[in-house]
C-alpha positions as CSV (number, residue, x, y, z in Angstrom):
1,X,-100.1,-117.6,159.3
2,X,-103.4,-119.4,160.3
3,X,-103.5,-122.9,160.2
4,X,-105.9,-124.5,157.7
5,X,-108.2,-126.9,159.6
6,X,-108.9,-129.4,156.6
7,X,-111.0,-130.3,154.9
8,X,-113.9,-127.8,155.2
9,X,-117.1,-129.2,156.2
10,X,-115.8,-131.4,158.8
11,X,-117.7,-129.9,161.7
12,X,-121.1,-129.3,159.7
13,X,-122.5,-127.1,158.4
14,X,-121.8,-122.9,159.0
15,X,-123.9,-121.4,161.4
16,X,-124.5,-118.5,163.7
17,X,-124.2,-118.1,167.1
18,X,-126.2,-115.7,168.9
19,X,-123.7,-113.0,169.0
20,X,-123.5,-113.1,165.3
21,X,-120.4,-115.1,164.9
22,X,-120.0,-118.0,162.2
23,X,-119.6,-121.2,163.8
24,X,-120.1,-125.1,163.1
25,X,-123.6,-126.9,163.1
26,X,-121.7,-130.2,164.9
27,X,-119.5,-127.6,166.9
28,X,-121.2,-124.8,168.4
29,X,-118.6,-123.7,170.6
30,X,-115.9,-123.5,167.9
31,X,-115.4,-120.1,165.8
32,X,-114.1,-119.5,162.8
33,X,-113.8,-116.0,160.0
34,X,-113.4,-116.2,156.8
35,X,-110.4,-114.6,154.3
36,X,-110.8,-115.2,150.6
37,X,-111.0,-113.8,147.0
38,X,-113.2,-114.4,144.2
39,X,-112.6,-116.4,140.8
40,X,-114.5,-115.3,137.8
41,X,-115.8,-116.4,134.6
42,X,-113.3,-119.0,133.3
43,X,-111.0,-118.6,137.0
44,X,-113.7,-120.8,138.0
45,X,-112.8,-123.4,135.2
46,X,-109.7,-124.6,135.3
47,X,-107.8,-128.0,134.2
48,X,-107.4,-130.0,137.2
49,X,-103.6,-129.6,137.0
50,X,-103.9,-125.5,137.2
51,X,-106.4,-126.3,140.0
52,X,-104.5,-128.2,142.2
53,X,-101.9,-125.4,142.2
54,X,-104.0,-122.5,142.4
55,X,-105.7,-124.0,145.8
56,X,-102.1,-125.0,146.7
57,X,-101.4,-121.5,146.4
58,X,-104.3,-119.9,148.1
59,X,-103.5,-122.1,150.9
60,X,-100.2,-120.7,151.3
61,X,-100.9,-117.4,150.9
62,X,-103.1,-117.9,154.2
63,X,-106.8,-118.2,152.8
64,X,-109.7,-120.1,154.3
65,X,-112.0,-119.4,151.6
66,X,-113.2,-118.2,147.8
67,X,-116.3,-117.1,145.7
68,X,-117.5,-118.7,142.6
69,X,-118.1,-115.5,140.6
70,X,-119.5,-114.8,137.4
71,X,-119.7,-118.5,137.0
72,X,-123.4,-119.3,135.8
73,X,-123.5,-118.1,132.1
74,X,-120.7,-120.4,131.4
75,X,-122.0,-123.1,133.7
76,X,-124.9,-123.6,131.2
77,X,-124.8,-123.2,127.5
78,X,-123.8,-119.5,126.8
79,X,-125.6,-119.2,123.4
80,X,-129.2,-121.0,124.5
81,X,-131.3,-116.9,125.4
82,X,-132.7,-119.0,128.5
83,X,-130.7,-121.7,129.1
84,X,-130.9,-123.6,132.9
85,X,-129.2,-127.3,131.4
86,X,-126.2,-127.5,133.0
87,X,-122.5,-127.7,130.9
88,X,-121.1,-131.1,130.9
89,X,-117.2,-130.1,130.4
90,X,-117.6,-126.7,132.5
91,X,-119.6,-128.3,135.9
92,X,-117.1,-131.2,135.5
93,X,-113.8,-128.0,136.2
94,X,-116.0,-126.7,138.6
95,X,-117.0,-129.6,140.8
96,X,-112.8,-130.7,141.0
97,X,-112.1,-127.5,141.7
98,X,-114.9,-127.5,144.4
99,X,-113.9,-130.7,145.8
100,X,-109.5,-129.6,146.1
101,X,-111.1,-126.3,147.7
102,X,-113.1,-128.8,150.2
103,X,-110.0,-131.2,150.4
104,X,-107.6,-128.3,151.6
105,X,-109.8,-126.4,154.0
106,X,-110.9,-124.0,151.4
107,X,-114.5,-122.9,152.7
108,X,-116.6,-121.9,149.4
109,X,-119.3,-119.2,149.1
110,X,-121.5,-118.6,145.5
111,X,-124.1,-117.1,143.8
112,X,-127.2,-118.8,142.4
113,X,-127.8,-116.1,139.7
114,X,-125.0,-113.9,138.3
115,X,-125.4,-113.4,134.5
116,X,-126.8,-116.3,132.8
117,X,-128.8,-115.5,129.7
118,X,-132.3,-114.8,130.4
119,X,-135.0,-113.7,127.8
120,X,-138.5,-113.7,129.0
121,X,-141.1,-115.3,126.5
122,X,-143.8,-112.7,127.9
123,X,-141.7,-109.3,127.4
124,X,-138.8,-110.4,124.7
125,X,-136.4,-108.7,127.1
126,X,-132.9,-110.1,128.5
127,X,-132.4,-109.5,131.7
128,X,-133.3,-111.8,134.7
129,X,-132.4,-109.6,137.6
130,X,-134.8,-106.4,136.3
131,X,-137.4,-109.2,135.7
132,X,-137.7,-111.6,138.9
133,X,-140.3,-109.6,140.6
134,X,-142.4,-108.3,138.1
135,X,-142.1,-111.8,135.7
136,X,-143.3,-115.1,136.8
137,X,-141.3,-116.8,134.0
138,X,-137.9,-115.3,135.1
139,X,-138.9,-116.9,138.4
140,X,-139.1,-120.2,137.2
141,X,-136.0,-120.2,135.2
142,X,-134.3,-119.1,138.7
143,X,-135.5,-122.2,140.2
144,X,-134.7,-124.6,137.5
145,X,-131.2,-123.5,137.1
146,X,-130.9,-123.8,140.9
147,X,-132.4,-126.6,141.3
148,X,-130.3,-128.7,138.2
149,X,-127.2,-127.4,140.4
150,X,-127.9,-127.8,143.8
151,X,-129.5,-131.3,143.2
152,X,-126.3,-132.5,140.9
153,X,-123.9,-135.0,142.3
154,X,-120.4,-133.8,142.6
155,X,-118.4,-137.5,141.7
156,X,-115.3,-135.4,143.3
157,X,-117.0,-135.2,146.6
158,X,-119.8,-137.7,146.3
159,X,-122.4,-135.1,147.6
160,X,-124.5,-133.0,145.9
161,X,-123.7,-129.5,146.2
162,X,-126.8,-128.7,148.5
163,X,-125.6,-131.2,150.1
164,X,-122.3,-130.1,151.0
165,X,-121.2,-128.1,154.3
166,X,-118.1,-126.7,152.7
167,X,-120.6,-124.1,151.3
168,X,-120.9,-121.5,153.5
169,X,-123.8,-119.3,151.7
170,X,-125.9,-118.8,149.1
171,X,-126.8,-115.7,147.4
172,X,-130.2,-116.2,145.6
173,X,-128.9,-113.2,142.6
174,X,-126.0,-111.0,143.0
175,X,-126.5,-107.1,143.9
176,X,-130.2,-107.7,143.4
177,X,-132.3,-104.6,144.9
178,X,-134.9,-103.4,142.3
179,X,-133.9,-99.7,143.1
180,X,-130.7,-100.3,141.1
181,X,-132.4,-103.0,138.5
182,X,-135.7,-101.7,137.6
183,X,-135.2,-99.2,134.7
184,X,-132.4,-101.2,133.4
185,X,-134.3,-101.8,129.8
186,X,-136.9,-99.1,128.9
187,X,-139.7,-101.9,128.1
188,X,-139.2,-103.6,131.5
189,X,-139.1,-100.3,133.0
190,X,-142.8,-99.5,131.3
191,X,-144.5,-102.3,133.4
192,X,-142.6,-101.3,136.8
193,X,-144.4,-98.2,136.0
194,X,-147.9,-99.9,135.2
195,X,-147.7,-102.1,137.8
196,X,-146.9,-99.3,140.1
197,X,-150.1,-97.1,138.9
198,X,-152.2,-100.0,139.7
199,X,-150.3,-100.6,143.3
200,X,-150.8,-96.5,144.0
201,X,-154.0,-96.8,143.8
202,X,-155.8,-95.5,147.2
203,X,-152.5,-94.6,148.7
204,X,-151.8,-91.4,149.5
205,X,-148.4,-89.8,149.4
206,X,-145.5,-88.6,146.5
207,X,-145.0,-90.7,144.2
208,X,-141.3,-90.6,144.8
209,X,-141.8,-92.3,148.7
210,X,-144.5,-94.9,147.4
211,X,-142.6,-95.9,144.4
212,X,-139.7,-97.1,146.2
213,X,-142.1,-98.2,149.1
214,X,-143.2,-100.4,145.9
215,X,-140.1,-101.6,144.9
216,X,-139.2,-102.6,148.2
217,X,-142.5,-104.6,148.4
218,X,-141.3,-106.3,145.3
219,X,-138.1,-107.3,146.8
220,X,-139.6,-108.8,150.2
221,X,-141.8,-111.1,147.9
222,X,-139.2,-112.2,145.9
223,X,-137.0,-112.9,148.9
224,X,-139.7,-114.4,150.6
225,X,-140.3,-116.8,147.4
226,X,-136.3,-117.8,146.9
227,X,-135.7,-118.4,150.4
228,X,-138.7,-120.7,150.5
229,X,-137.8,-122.6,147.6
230,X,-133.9,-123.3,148.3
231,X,-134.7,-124.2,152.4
232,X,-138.3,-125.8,152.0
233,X,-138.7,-127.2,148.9
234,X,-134.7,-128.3,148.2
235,X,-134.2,-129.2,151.8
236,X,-131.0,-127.2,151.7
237,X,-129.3,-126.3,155.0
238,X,-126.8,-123.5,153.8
239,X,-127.0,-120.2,155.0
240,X,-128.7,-117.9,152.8
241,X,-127.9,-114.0,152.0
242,X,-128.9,-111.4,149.5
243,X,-129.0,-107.6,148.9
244,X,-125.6,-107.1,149.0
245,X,-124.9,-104.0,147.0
246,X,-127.0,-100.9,148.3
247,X,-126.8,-99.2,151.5
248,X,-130.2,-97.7,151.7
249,X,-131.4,-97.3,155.1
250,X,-134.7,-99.5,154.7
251,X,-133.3,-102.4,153.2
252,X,-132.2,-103.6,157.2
253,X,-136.2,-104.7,157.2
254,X,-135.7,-107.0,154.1
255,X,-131.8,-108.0,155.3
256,X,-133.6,-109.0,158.7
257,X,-135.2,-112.0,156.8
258,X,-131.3,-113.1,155.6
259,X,-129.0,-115.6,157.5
260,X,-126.3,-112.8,157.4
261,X,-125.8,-109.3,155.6
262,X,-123.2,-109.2,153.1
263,X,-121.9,-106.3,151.5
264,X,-119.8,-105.0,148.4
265,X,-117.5,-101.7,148.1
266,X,-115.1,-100.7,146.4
267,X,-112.4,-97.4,147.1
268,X,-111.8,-96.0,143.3
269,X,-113.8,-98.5,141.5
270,X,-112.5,-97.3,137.3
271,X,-115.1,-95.1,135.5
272,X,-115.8,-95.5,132.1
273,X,-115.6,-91.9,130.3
274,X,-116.5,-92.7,127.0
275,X,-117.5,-96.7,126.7
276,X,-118.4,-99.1,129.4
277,X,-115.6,-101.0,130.4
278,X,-113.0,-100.1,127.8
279,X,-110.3,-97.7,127.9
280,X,-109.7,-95.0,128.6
281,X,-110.7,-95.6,132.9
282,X,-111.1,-92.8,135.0
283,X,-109.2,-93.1,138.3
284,X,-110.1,-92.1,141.6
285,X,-106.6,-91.1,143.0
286,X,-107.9,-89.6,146.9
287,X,-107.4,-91.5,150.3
288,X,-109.9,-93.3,152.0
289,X,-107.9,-92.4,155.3
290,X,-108.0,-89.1,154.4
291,X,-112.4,-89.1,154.1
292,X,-112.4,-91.0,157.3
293,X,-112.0,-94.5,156.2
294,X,-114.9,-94.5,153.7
295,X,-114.4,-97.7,152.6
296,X,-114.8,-99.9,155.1
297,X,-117.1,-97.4,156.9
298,X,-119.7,-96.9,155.2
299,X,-120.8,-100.5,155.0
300,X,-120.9,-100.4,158.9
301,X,-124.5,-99.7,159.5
302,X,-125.6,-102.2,157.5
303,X,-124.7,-104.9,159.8
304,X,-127.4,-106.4,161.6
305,X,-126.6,-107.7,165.7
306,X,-127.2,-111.2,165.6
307,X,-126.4,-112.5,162.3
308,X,-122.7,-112.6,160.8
309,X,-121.7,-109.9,158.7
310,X,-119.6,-110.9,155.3
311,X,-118.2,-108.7,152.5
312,X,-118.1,-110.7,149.6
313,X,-116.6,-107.7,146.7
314,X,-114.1,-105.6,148.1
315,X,-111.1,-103.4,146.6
316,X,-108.8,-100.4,147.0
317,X,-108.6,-100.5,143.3
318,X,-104.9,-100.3,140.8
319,X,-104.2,-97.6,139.5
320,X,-105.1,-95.7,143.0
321,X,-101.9,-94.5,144.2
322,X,-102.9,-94.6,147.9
323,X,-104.1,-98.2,147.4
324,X,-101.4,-99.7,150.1
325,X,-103.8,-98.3,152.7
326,X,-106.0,-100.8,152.2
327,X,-104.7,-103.9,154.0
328,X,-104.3,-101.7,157.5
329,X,-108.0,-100.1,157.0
330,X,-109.8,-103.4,156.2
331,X,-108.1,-105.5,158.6
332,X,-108.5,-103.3,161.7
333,X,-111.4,-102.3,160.8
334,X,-113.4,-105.4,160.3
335,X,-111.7,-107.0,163.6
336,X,-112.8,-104.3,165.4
337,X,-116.7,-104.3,164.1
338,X,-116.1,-108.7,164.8
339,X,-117.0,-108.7,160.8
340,X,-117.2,-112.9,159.8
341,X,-115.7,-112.9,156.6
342,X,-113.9,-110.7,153.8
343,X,-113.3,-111.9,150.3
344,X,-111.0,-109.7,147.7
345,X,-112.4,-109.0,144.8
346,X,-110.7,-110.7,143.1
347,X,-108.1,-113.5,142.5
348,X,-108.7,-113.1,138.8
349,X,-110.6,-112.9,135.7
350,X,-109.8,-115.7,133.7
351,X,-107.8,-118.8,133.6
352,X,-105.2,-117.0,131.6
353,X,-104.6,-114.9,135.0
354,X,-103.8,-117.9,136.4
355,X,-101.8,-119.8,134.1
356,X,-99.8,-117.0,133.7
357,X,-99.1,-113.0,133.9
358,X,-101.0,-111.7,131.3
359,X,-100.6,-107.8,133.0
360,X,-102.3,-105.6,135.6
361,X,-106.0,-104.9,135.4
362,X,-108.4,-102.5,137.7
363,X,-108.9,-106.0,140.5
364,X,-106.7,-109.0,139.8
365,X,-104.8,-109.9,142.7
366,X,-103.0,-113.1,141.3
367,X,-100.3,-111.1,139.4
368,X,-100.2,-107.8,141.9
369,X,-97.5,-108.1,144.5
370,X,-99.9,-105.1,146.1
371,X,-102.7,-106.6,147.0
372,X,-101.0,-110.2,147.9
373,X,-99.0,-108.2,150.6
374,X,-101.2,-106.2,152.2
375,X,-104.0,-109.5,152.5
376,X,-100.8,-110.7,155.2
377,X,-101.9,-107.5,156.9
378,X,-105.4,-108.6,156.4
379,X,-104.9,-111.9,157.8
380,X,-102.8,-110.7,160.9
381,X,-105.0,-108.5,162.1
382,X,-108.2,-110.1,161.2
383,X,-108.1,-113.5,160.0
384,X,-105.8,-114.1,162.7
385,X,-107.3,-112.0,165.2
386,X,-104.3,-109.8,166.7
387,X,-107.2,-107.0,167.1
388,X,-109.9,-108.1,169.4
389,X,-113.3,-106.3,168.7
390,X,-114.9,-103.2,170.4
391,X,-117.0,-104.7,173.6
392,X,-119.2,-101.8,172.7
393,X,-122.4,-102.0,170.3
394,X,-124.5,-99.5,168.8
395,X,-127.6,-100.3,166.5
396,X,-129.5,-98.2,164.7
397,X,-133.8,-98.2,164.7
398,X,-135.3,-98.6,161.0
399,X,-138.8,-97.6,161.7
400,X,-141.1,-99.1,158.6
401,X,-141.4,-97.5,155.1
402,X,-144.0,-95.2,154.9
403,X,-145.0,-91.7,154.3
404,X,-143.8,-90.9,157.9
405,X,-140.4,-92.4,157.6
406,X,-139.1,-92.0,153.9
407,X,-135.5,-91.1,154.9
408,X,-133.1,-93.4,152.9
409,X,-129.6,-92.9,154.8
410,X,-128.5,-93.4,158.1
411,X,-128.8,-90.0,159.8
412,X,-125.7,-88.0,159.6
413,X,-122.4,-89.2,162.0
414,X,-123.7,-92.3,162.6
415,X,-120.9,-94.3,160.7
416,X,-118.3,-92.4,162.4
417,X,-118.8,-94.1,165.6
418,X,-118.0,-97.7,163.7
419,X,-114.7,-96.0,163.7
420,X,-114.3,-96.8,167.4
421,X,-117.3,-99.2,168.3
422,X,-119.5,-102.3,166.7
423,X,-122.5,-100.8,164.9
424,X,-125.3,-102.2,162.9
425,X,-129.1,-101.4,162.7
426,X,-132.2,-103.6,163.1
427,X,-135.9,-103.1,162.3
428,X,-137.2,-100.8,165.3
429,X,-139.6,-103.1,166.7
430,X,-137.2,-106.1,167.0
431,X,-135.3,-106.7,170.4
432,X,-132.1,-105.9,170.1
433,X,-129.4,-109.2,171.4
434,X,-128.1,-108.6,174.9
435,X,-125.1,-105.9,175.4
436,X,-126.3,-103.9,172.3
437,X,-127.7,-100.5,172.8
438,X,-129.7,-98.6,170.6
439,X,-128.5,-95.4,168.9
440,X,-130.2,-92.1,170.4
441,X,-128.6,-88.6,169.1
442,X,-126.1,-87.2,169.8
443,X,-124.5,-90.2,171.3
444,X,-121.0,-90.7,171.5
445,X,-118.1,-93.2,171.6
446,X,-114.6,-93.3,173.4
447,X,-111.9,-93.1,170.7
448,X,-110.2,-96.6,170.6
449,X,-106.4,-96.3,171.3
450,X,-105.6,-99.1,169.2
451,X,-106.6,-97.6,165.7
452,X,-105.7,-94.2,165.4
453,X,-106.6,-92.5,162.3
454,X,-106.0,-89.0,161.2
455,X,-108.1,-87.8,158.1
456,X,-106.5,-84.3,157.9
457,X,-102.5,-85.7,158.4
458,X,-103.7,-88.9,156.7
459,X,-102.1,-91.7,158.9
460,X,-103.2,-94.4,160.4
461,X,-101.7,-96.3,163.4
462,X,-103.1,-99.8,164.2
463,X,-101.4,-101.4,167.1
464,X,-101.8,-104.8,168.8
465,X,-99.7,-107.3,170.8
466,X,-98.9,-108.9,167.3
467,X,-99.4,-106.8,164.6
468,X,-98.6,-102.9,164.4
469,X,-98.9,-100.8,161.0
470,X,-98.6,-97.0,160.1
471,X,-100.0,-95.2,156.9
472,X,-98.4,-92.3,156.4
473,X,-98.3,-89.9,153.5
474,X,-94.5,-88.4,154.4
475,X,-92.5,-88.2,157.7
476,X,-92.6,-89.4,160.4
477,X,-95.6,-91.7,162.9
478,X,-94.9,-93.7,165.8
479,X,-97.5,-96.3,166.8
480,X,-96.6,-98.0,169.6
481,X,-93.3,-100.8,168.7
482,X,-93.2,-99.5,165.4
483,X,-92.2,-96.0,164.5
484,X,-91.5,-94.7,160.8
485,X,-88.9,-91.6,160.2
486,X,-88.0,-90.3,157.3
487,X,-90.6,-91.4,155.1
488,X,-89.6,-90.2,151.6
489,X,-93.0,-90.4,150.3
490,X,-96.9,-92.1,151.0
491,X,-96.2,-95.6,152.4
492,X,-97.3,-98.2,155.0
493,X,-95.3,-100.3,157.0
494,X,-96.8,-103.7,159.2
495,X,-94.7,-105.4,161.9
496,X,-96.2,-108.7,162.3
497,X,-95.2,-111.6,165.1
498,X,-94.4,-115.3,163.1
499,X,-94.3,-117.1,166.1
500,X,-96.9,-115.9,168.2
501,X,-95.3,-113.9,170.4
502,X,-95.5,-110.6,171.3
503,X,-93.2,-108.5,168.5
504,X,-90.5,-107.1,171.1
505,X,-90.0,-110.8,172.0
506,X,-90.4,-112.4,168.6
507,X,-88.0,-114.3,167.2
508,X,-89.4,-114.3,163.7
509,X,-91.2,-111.1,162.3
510,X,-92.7,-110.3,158.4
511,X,-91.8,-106.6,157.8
512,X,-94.1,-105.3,154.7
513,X,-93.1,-101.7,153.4
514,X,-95.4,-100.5,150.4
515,X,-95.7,-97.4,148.3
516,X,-96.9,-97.4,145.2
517,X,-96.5,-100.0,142.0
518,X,-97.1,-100.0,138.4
519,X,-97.2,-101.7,134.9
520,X,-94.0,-100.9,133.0
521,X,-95.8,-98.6,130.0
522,X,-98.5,-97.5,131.5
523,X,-100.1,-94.2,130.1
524,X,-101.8,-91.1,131.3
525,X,-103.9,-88.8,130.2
526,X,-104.1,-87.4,133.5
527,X,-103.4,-88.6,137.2
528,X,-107.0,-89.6,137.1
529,X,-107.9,-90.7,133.9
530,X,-105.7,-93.8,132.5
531,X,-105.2,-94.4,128.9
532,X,-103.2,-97.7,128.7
533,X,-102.0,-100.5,131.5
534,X,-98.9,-101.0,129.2
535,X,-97.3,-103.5,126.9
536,X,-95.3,-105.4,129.1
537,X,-96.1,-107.4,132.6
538,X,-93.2,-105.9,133.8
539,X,-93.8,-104.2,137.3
540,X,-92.0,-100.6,138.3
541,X,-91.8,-100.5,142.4
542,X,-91.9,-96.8,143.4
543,X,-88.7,-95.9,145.3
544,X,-89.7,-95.1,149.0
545,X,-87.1,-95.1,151.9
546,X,-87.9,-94.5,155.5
547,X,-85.8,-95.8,159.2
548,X,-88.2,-98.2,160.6
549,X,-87.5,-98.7,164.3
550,X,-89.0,-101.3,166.4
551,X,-88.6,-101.5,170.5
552,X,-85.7,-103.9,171.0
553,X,-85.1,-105.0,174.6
554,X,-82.8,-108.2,174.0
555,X,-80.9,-109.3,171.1
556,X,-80.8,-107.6,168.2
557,X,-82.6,-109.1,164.8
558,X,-81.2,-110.3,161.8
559,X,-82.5,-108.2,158.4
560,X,-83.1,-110.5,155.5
561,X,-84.9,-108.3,152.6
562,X,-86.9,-110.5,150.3
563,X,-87.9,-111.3,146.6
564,X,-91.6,-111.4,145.8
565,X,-91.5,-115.7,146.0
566,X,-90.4,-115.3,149.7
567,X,-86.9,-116.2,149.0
568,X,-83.7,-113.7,150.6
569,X,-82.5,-111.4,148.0
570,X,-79.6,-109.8,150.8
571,X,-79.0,-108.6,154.2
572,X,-79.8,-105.2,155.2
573,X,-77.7,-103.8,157.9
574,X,-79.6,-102.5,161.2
575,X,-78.5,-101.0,164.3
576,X,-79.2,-101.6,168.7
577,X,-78.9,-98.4,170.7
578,X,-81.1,-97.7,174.1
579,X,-83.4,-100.6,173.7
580,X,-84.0,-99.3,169.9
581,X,-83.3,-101.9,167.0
582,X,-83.9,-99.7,163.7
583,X,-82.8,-100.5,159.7
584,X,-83.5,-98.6,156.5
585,X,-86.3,-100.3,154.2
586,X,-85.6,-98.8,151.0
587,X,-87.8,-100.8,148.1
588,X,-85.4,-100.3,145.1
589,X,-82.2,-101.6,147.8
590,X,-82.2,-104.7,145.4
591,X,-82.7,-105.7,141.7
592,X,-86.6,-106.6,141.5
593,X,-87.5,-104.7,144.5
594,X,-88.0,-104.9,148.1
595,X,-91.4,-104.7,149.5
596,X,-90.9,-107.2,152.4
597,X,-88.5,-108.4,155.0
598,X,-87.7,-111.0,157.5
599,X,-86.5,-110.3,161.0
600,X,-85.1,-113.5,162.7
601,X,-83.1,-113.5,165.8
């Protein structure tokens, strides 16, 4: 759908312009967004053979990038408590992998600390992220580990990885911020609280405000010490991000000294009733249409005018039944705010998820015909760029931690207008770029005509030249091409243009219709708490049927349902009358299912 412009790192290296935008060191005037997923733990470590088709794969399916994910503890030796040597066999996987990502136009993005063993000689304790501010030895080990892998030579590429321009960013240690670290082991936690009795001291205030006032001095130093050592001391020229987890008002001051705010978020992320990450998993079965688009909103004020915005972790995880929302919310969304990047979290979770279907899980993508589909809705709208951004901006003034100032959240509403307009926030005293205004109370936006979301029907109508999808839970919703009637049941539908012309006109249109899918055997112990994925990686499509009807103003199309691989499973009959072309999508029409169709003419 988008041409890949290979191989990645052939303009320079990734930078910003000052509107926030990713573009090329060597080609300022040239922009470019990012689509992706992540690979973790032994994704990340393939035989060269499984490689090569995996990127051949990801390259069809439209990406321009990936995360190296959970990576580090296998990158080293995983039974050494405080290993930094780096894995001959292991960095070997990853550097071919590395270099066919580079080779294809595969951008890459990765973390310099994930979960690598760490036990500090001074405390006994495991645990590096609880331990980097407080623990000079767990800062050390940080910078040896990064500096064996940054400074090694991939023979694949004949750079080092520091070296390369095919890495976009860096994240110094994944979802980092002490406020979620700190009490993590109870004999780290003891000296955070030591260490903050002595910091207290002639500081007047609760000891709720100044403790995370503390912890939020903490952080600054640490950032300040990483970025120094990975730009200054290793000379490295990729873009460098961090605190990508929390939402916390305040953190915009430490995020102002980043390269780019990234962000993770998940819509029904699995509980754990009774043991961490085991069955049973409790499931989240609401809408995020239906509370306003809370994921991707809530992430909005985070951004930060000026710098590119990336989402590195995000999900509308299986088993959620409302889950096919997903690719209409984040792709119009994150066009509209001019987001730089998204990556899916994730491809999968081992090389056995590659190789071959081992079976649904909470995330993988690589054997869910879900999450594969609705990314084509992604890439339309976003990737592609079928939805142009709001021309208004609206930033939000983080006034300094202190007594006077310890409110936490973004005052109340404010996310709602990054439902229409661009919005970020910025440190108060900063000047803000040119054409963004500052938030005051009480101010409001012009509701955008293009996305129209209802949260008490629960639909959600994206339209553009291109690309135009409805959400609907039942019924009937016209957008603006495209109408649905008759919708037996929950389901989106996404017209999108092939051939880059406008969809009345188009000669060659992807239809998606999604409902609901499942693992053959699954078991419930109650719509929201899931006892078993089931014994078989046989999928169950949910039947849905619905007339789908698309403005027709010259010859009528030609309906080709298709199989999963692409490939035309039978012709579906549709009708021309008044300038209307309209067929019946019906997902069970056909043995294996229909969740997609081809409109040629």
């Amino acid at each position: 759908m988008v041409p890949q412009d290979a191989p990645a790192g052939q303009y320079g290296f990734v930078r910003s312009n000052d509107q926030g935008e990713f573009v090329f060191e060597n080609a300022p005037g040239k922009k470019i967004r990012f689509y992706g997923a992540n690979l973790c733990f032994t994704a990340n470590f393939l035989d060269k053979a499984v490689a090569d088709k995996l990127v051949e794969y990801l390259v069809r399916m439209g990406y321009n990038a990936i995360r190296f994910h959970h990576h580090d503890g296998r990158l080293v030796d995983p039974a050494v408590s405080d290993s930094v040597k780096l894995n001959p066999e292991t960095l070997d996987r990853l550097d071919y992998l590395f270099a066919q990502c580079k080779k294809h136009g595969l951008y890459v993005t990765t973390d310099l600390y994930v979960n690598r063993n760490f036990k500090s000689p001074a405390t006994g304790c495991y645990g590096l992220k609880a331990q980097l501010p407080i623990d000079e030895h767990a800062m050390e080990s940080w910078k040896d580990f990064v500096r064996n892998w940054m400074t090694h030579r991939n023979p694949y590429t004949g750079l080092t990885w520091g070296e390369d321009p095919a890495l976009i960013s860096l994240c110094p240690v994944n979802e980092d911020t002490p406020s979620a670290n700190w009490s993590a082991n109870p004999k780290v936690a003891a000296l955070y609280r030591s260490k903050f009795t002595e910091w207290k001291k002639g500081r007047e205030g609760d000891d709720q405000t100044l403790f995370r006032e503390f912890l939020f001095e903490l952080q600054g130093n640490v950032l300040d010490r990483q970025i120094d050592f990975v730009k200054n001391e290793l000379g490295l020229k990729t873009m460098i991000t961090s605190l990508n987890w929390i939402t916390d008002a305040p953190l915009t001051r430490l995020r102002e000294k980043l390269d780019l705010v990234d962000m993770h978020q998940y819509f029904s992320h699995p509980t754990f009733p009774e043991k961490a990450w085991q069955m049973p998993i409790g499931v989240d079965q609401g809408s995020s249409i239906r509370r306003g688009a809370s994921l991707p909103r809530e992430m909005m004020p985070t951004r930060i005018f000026g710098k590119p915005f990336t989402v590195t972790e995000f999900n509308f995880c299986n088993p959620n039944r409302f889950r096919a929302e997903g690719g209409p919310l984040m792709g119009a969304y994150a066009a509209l705010q001019n987001w730089g990047g998204l990556w899916r979290f994730c491809w999968s979770h081992s090389d056995a998820g590659i190789i071959r279907n081992p079976g649904q899980n909470s995330f993988d993508a690589s054997n869910d015909p879900m999450q594969q589909l609705s990314d084509r809705i992604i890439l339309a709208l976003f990737l592609r760029g079928d939805l142009a951004p709001s021309k208004t901006k609206i930033s939000y003034p983080v006034a300094p931690f202190s007594q006077n100032n310890p409110a936490m959240s973004y005052p109340g509403g404010f996310a709602n207008l990054g439902l229409d307009a661009q919005i970020g926030s910025h440190a108060a005293e900063r000047k803000l770029p040119a054409g963004v205004v500052c938030w005051r109370p009480g101010m409001k936006t012009q509701e955008s005509p293009r996305i129209r979301l209802d949260r008490k029907a629960g639909t959600l109508a994206v339209s553009t030249p291109l690309t135009e999808t409805a959400t609907l839970p039942a019924g009937d919703l016209a957008v603006k091409k495209l109408r649905v009637k008759d919708a037996s049941k929950f389901m989106t539908a996404a017209a999108i243009s092939l051939d880059g012309r406008p969809l009345t006109e188009s000669g060659s249109l992807l239809v998606i219709h999604l409902s609901n899918i499942s693992q053959s055997g699954a078991g419930y112990g109650s719509s929201t708490l899931l006892r078993a994925w089931g014994n078989s990686p046989e999928l169950l499509v949910e039947r849905c049927t619905a007339t789908l009807e698309l403005e027709c103003p010259g010859t009528p199309w030609r309906v080709a349902a298709l199989a999963l691989d692409g490939s035309e499973t039978g012709e579906v009959p549709g009708s021309l009358k008044n300038g209307v072309f309209r067929f019946t999508a019906d997902t069970t029409a056909f043995p294996g299912g229909v969740l997609a169709y081809h409109l040629s003419r």
